[in-house]
C-alpha positions in Angstrom: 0.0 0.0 0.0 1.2 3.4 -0.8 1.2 5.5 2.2 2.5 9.2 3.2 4.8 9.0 6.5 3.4 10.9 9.6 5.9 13.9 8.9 4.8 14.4 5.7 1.2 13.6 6.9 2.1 17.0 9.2 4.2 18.9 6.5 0.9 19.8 4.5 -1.2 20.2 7.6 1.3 22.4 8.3 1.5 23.6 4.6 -2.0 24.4 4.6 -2.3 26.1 7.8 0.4 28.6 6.5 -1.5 28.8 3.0 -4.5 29.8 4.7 -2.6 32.6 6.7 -0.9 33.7 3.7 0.0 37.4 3.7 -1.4 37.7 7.6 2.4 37.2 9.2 4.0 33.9 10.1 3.3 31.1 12.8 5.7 29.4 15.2 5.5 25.7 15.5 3.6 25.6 18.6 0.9 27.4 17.3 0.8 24.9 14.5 1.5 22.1 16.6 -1.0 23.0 19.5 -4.0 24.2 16.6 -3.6 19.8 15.4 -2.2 18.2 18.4 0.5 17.3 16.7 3.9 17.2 19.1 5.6 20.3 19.2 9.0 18.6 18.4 8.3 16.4 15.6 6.1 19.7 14.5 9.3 22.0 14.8 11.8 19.7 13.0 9.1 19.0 10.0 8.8 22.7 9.4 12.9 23.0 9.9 13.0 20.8 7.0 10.7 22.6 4.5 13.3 25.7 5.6 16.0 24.1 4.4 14.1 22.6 1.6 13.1 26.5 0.6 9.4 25.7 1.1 9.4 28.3 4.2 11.1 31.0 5.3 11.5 31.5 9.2 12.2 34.3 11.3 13.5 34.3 14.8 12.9 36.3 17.7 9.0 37.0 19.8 7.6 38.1 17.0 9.3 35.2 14.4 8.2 32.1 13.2 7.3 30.6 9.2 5.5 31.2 6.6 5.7 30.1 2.9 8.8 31.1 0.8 6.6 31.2 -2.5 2.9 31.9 -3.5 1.1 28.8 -2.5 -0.2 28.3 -6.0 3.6 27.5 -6.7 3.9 24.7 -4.5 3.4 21.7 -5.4 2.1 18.3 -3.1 4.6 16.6 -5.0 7.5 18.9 -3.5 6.0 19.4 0.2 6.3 15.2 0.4 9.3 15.0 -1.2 10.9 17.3 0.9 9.9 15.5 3.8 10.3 11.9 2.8 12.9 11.7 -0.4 12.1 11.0 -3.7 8.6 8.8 -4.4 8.9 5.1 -4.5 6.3 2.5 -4.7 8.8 -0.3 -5.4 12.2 -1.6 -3.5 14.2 -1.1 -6.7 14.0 2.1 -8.7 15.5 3.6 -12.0 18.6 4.6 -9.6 18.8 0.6 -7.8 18.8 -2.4 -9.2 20.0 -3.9 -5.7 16.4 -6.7 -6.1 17.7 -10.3 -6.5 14.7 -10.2 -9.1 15.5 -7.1 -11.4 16.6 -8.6 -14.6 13.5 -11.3 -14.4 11.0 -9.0 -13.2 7.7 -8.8 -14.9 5.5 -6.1 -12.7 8.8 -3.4 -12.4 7.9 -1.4 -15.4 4.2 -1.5 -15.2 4.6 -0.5 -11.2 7.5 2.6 -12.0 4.4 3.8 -14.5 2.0 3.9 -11.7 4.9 5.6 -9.8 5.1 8.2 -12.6 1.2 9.4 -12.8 1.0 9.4 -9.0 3.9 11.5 -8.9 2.3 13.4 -11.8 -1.2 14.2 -10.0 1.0 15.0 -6.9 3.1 17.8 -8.8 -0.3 19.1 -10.4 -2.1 19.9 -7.3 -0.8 22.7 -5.0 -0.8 23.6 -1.4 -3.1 26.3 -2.8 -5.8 24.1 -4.2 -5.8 22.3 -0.7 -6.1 25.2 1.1 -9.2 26.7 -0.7 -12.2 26.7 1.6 -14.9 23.8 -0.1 -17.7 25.7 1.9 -17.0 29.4 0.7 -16.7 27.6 -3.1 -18.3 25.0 -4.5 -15.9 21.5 -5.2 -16.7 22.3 -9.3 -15.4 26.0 -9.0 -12.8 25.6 -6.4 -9.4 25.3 -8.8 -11.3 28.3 -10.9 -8.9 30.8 -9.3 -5.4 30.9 -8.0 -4.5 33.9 -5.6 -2.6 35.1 -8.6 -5.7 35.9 -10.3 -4.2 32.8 -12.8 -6.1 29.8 -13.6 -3.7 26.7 -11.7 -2.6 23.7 -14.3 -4.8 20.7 -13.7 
């Protein structure tokens, strides 16, 4: 099964918090953490991460905290998770390993790094934006109608 780890479970929780504050100053990681029960630890060194990733941009001091480096319309899913967990796999071996005892037999490798590719695809098309937008003040039809760029986000 493919599954998100917890971090990257609370990188877009995080993510979307911050996308949802945009422009309104930054958040510390115990406001995050606190706001989704989430530990304030794990919370601090997820958002650490996106830092160093250049997903956020942190300020220290009373008054410091994170918010998003770039518009949230320009960040993708596909680069929140990656930051957090490495590149997308859904197989041992990959295009960069061949360490399998089974790779030069194997008959579900090529069909399986396909899936990998259009998963990673719909992850890279849909934006911390696009998650953040409010179903209840849109409907689900008209919800990817606007970007807060005024632009119309790729699908």
């Amino acid at each position: 099964m493919l599954r998100l780890s917890k971090k990257a479970d609370y990188a877009l929780i995080a993510m979307k918090h911050l996308a949802l504050r945009e422009g309104r100053g930054s958040s510390s990681a115990r406001e995050i953490a606190e706001q989704y029960s989430i530990p304030v630890e794990l919370m601090a060194k997820v958002l650490q991460r996106l830092a160093r990733r250049g997903l956020l941009s942190s300020q220290q001091g009373t008054r410091g905290g994170y918010q998003l480096a770039r518009d949230s319309g320009s960040i993708s899913l596909a680069d929140v998770i990656q930051a957090i967990d490495g590149p997308l796999t859904v197989t041992a071996c990959s295009v960069h390993s061949q360490r399998c005892g089974q790779f030069a037999t194997c008959n579900v490798r090529d069909p399986l790094w396909k899936i990998r590719e259009l998963i990673l695809g719909a992850l890279s098309s849909s934006t911390v934006y696009e998650m953040a937008v409010d179903d209840d003040r849109m409907g689900s039809r008209d919800r990817l109608a606007v970007s807060p760029t005024g632009a119309v986000p790729p699908r």
